[in-house]
N, C-alpha and C positions, 0 to 999 in steps of 0.2 A: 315598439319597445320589446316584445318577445321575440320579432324578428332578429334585433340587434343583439338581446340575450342567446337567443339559439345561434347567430354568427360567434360570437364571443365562445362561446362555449365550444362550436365547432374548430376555431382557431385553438383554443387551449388543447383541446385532444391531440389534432394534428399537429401543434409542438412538440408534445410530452411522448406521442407514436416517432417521430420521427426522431426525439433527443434518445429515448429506447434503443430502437433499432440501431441506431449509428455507437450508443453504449456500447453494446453487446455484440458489435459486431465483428470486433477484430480477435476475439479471448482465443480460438483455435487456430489465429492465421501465424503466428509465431511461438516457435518452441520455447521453451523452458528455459530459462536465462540460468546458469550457473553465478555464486550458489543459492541464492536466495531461492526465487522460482522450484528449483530443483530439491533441495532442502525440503520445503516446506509440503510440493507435491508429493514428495517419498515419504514422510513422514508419515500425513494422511496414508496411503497408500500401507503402508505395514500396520499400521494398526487395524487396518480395514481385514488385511490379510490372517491375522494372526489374533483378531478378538480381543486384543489386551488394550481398553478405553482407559486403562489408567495411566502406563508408563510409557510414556511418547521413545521413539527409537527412528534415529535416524542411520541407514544401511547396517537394518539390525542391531546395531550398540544405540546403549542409553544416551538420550539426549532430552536432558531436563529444563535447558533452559529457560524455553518458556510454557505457558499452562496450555489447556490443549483446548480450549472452545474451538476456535478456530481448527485445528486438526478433526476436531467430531464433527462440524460441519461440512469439509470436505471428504471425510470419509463418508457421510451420508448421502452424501452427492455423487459418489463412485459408486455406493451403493445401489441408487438407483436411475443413474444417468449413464454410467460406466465410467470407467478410470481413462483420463482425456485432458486435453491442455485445458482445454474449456472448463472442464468442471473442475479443474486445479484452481483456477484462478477465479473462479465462480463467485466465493465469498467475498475477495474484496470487491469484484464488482457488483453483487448485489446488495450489499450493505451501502456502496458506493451510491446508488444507483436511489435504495431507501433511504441516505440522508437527500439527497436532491428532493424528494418528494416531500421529506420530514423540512425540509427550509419554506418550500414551499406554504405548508400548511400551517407553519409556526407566525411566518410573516404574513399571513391573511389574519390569525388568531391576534396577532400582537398590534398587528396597522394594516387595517382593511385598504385604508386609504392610498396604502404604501403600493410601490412595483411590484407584489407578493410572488407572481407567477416570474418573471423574471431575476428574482433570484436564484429559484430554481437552475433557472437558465445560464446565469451567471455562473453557480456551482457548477455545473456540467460542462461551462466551456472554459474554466479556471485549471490550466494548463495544470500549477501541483495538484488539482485534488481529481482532475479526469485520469492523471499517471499515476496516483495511488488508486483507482480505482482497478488499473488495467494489470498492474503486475503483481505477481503472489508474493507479498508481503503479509507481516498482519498489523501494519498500521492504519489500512482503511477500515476493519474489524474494531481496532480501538476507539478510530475516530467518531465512526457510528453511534458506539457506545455513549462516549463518552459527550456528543451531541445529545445524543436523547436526554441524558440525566442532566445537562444544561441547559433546552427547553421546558424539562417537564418543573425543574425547579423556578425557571423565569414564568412560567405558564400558572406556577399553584403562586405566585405573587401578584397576580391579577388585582385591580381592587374590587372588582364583581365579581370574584369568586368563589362559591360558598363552602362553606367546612367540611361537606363531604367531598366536594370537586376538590380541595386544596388537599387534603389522606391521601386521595387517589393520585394524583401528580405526584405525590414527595414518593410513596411510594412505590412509584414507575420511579422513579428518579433513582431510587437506592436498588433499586434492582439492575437498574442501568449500568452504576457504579460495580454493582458486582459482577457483571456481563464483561465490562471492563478489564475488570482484576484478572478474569478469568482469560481475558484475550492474551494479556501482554506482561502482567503481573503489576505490584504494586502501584505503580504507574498512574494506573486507571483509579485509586482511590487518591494520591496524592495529588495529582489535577485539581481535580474539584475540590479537593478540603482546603488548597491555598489559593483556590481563588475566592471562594466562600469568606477565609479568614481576612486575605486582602482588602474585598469589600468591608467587612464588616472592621475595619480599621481606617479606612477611608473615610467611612459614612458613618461610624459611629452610631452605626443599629445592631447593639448585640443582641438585641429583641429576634431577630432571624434565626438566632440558635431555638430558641424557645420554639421555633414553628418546623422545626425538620422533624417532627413524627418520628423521634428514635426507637422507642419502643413496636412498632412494628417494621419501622425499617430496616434495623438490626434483626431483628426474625427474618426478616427477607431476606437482607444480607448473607447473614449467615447460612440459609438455608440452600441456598444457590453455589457462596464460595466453598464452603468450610467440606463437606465429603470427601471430593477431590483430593484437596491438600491433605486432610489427615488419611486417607486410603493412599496417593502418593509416597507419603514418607514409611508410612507401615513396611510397603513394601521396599521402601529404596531409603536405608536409616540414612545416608551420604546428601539425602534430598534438602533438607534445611539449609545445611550451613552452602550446599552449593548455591543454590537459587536464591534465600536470600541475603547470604554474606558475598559470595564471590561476584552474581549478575546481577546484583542492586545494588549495593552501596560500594563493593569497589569499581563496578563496573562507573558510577558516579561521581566517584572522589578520588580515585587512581587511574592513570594511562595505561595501563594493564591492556586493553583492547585492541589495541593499536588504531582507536577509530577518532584520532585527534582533530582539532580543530580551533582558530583562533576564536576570540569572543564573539566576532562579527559573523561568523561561520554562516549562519540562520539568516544575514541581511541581503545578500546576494539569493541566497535560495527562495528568500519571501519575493522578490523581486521580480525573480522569472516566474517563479511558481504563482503568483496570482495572477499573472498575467492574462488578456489583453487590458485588466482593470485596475494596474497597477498605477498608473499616472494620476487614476482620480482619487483612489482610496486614500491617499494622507489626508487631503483636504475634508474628505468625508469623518474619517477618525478623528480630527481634531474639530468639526463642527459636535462631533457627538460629545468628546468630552468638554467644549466649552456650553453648552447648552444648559440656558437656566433650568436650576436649582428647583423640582420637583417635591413636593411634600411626597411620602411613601417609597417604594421601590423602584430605585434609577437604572432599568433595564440597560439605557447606552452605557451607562457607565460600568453596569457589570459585566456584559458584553466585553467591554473595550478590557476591562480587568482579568477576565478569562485568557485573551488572546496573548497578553502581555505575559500571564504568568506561563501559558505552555513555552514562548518563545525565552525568557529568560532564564525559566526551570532548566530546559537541554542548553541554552548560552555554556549553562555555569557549570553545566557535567564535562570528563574527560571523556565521554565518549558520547562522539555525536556524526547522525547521518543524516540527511534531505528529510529523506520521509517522518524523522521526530515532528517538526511543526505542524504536520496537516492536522492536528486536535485544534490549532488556531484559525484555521481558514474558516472555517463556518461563523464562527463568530465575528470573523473579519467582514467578511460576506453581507452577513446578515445586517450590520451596521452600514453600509457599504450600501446596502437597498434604501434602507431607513432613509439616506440623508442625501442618497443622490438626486432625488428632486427638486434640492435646494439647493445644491452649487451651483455654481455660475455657466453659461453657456460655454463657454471656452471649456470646461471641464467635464459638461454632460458628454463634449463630444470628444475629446481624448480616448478613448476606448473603442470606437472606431477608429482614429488615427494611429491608434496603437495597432489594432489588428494591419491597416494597409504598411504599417511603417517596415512591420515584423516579416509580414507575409515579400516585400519586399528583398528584405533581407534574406528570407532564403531561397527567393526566386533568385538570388546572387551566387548566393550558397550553393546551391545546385548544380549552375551554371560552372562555378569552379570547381566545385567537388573533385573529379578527373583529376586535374593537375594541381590539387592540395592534396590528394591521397597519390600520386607520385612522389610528389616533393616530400611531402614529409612523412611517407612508408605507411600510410595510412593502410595496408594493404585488406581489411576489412569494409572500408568504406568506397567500394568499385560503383559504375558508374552506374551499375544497375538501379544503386539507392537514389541516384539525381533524378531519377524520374516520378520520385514516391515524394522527393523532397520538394519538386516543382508545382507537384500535381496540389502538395499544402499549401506551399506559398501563393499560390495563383488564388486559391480558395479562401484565403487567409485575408487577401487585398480586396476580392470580392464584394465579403461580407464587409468589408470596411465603409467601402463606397456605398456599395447600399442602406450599411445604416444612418450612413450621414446623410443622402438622400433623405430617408423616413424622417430623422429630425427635421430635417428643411419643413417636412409637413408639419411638424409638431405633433409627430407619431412617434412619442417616446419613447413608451413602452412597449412597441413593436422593432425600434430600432434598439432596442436592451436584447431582445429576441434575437433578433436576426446575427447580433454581435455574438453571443453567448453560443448558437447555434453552428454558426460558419466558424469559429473558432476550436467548438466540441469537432467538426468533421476536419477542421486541416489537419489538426494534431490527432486526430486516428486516423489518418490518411499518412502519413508523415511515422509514426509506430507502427502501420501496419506494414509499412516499410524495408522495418529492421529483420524482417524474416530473411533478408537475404545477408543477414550477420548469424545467421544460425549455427555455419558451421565453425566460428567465434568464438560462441559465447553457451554455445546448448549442444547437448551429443545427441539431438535423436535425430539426424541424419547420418552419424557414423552407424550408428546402433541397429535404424532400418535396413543398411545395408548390407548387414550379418542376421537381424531378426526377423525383415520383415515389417509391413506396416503394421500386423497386429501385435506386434513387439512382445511376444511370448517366447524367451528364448528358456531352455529347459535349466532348471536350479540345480540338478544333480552333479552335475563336475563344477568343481573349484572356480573361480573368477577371480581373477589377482587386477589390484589396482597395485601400480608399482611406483611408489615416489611420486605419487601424486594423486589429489582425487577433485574430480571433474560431479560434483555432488549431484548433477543431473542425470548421471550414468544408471543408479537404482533403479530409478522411476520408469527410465526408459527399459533397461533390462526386465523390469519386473522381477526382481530381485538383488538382495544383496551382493557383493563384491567382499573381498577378502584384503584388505589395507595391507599393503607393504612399504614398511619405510616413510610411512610421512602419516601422521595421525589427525593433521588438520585440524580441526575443532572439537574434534573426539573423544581428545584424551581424556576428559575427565571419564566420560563413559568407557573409552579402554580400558583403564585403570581400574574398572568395577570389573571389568569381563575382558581379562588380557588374553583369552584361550581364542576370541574373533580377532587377532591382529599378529602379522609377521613383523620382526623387528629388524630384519635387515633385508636385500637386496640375494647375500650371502643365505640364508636362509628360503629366500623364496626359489633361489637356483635350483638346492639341495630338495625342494617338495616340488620343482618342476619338472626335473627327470626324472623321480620317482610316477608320477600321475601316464596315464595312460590318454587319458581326453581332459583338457583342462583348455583356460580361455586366461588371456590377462592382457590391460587396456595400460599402454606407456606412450611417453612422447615420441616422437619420432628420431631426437637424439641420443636416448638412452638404449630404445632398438636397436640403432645402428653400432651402438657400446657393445649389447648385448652379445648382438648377433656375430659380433667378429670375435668374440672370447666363446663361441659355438652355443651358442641357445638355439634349440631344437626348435624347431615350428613353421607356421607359417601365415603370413600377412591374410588377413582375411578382411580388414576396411581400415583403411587409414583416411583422415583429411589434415590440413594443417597444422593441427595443436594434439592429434591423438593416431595412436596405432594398434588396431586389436589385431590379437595375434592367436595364433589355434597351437593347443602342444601338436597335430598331429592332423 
């Protein structure tokens, strides 16, 4: 027996080392995506620079959109890891990486009986939630969050849970929630208060208001959000009505954004995104919510009410992207564990057919790739990616085979592993890919090529962004750029501080013959505008989409 205990135990390590390693192992192998990536790294990065933990700035102008948890914890990771792709995108993988473990230990707490360890594994090979993990966004920051404060509250509803265990959950839980608010803004308390209310209209226990410990979880609460926001606005009176008039509620109830989408926007994206376990999980959802009727607290069913309200919450907003839904993947997940044990065989083994079906498909993909990025000017997608795209598909069909094998044993819960794992390595084999889309989508190959690998190029003369800005360009300069002519997403921040911004083309002519050593980054068409109406200078890196140009 302690044999088989110390095997088991051996096997669980070397899952969780090798689901690790292969996590973390792609965050430096690709540049900074514009502009997300690039946004997000620079942002961290001046604040780091310039000491000011209050008012976030993105290329030096105010940028308030959203609250800054996530910017302080990258800039403390530049602090002391250095300023790097890797430690850019550090926190959504490591939050990423702490909800994996946090499913984990939630589904041993809630059903010992259950897959526990391969949900884990599930999460980490769950195509949307390992891609929120990898790119610098800050909705895996949210998700995190907002996981914690959704177990710690299913966790203080235990019915052997004692009164001081159930204080201690609620609140963690309300702390969660303001971890949350702080990632992404309002967001992060609205989640959980309608799905709370959801159930508690469902089920008809409004007994559960009585048991949220408001009195010290509002001290918590508040003690965590409320600084920020009132030192925020002290300094920046314009901070209110932008953040929460203009990027909450119209960003919500107005196309203002321009980030549209039909109702269904969310079903396609859940589709691919929970994939390779996408074919079983209906079957799994709906055994949860038909499942007899439980005297006390109906975990599937709040679960299942959680998942439903993040996905219907951003359905009904005008502004909506991929990455809104991953607050519903864990929940999705986590039911998904619960109830896979009792589907039918045809369906435990879907999820391997999935993986060989998929991994096929892009062993095809690959295969054409060449002459689909002839045909239709793909000129981004060269043939160098069909070997990154192969090398996943092949892995992808693998793991397929093999776990169906293991079921043949009646080795479940190892072929859950094996699925969850060969799935986590195609698709970071298959992303770590996209490095040769770099010079695309990210300027630190133009940038190295005039600064250098350690990308310290000097801040004293001027740097003109001309009719356009490439938001990864800061980060990689290590300093700001001077906007000309196109304010991007700015303007609100321009508008505070118009003396960092040129208003025409005309104008930036007139301060480029005057300067003596100055730098300015343009397309390669407006160059050519330029230079034939006699703009002084000369080419110093150009790639497809950028031209930096020296006055001298």
């Amino acid at each position: 027996m302690f044999a088989a205990s110390r095997s088991r135990s051996r096997w669980i390590a070397g899952a969780f080392l090798i689901c690790a390693l292969t996590w973390f192992a792609g965050l430096e192998y690709r540049g900074l995506f514009t502009p997300d990536e690039g946004r997000y790294a620079d942002i961290a990065r001046e604040m780091l620079d310039s000491n000011d933990w209050v008012t976030p700035r993105l290329n030096g102008i105010k940028y308030l959109e959203k609250p800054p948890l996530q910017y302080w914890a990258t800039a403390g990771a530049y602090a002391v890891l250095g300023v790097d792709e890797w430690t850019a995108r550090l926190w959504p993988a490591y939050t990423g990486f702490l909800g994996i473990a946090l499913m984990a230990f939630a589904g041993f707490r809630l059903a010992p009986r259950s897959p526990w360890l391969p949900t884990a594994l599930m999460a980490a090979g769950c195509w949307g939630y390992f891609l929120g993990g990898q790119f610098l966004t800050l909705d895996m920051g949210l998700t995190f969050f907002l996981t914690v404060a959704m177990l710690s509250f299913v966790l203080s509803r235990r019915p052997d849970v004692s009164p001081s265990a159930e204080r201690s959950w609620m609140i963690l839980a309300w702390a969660a929630v303001a971890c949350a608010a702080l990632s992404k803004g309002i967001v992060g308390i609205v989640i959980p208060g309608l799905a709370l209310l959801v159930y508690i209209a469902v089920e008809r226990d409004v007994s559960l208001l009585r048991r949220l410990h408001w009195v010290p979880g509002l001290c918590v609460f508040g003690a965590i959000v409320l600084p920020w926001f009132i030192l925020v606005q002290q300094r920046n009176p314009e901070f209110f009505h932008f953040f929460f008039i203009r990027e909450h509620f119209e960003r919500f109830l107005l196309p203002n954004h321009h980030r549209p989408g039909p109702w269904w926007y969310f079903v396609p994206v859940l589709l691919i995104g929970l994939w390779p376990w996408t074919p079983s999980i209906p079957a799994a959802l709906a055994r949860a919510w038909r499942a007899p009727a439980q005297p006390g607290f109906k975990l599937d069913r709040f679960l299942a009410i959680w998942a439903g309200v993040v996905v219907v919450f951003f359905s009904a907003s005008h502004s909506k992207l991929p990455g809104y839904v991953l607050p519903a993947v864990p929940a999705i997940l986590l039911l998904f564990a619960r109830h896979y044990p009792y589907l039918s065989e045809r369906l435990r083994r879907a999820p391997a057919v999935a993986c060989i079906a998929s991994g096929l498909v892009l062993t095809i993909l690959a295969a054409a790739l060449p002459a689909l990025s002839a045909l239709l000017s793909w000129t981004e997608f060269n043939a160098e990616y069909s070997i990154w795209l192969l090398a996943g598909g092949l892995t992808l069909s693998a793991a397929g085979f093999a776990a169906l094998q293991l079921l043949r044993r009646s080795r479940q819960e190892a072929s859950l592993a094996v699925v969850g794992l060969g799935s986590l390595l195609a698709v970071q084999i298959a992303l770590s890919g996209t490095h040769v889309l770099d010079e695309h989508y990210s300027s630190e190959r133009l940038v190295e090529a005039v600064a250098g690998e350690k990308k310290q190029f000097p801040r004293e003369p001027p740097f003109y962004s001309v009719a356009s800005f490439d938001q990864s360009v800061p980060f990689y300069l290590g300093r700001p750029v001077t906007l000309v002519g196109s304010k991007d997403e700015l303007a609100p921040g321009i508008a505070a501080e118009p003396g960092k911004y040129v208003a025409s083309i005309e104008e930036f002519l007139g301060r480029w013959d005057g300067h003596g050593e100055a730098f300015a980054i343009m397309t390669p068409r407006l160059y050519e505008k330029l230079r034939q109406q006699g703009l002084p200078g000369r080419v110093l890196a150009r790639d497809t989409r950028r031209i930096i140009v020296a006055r001298r």
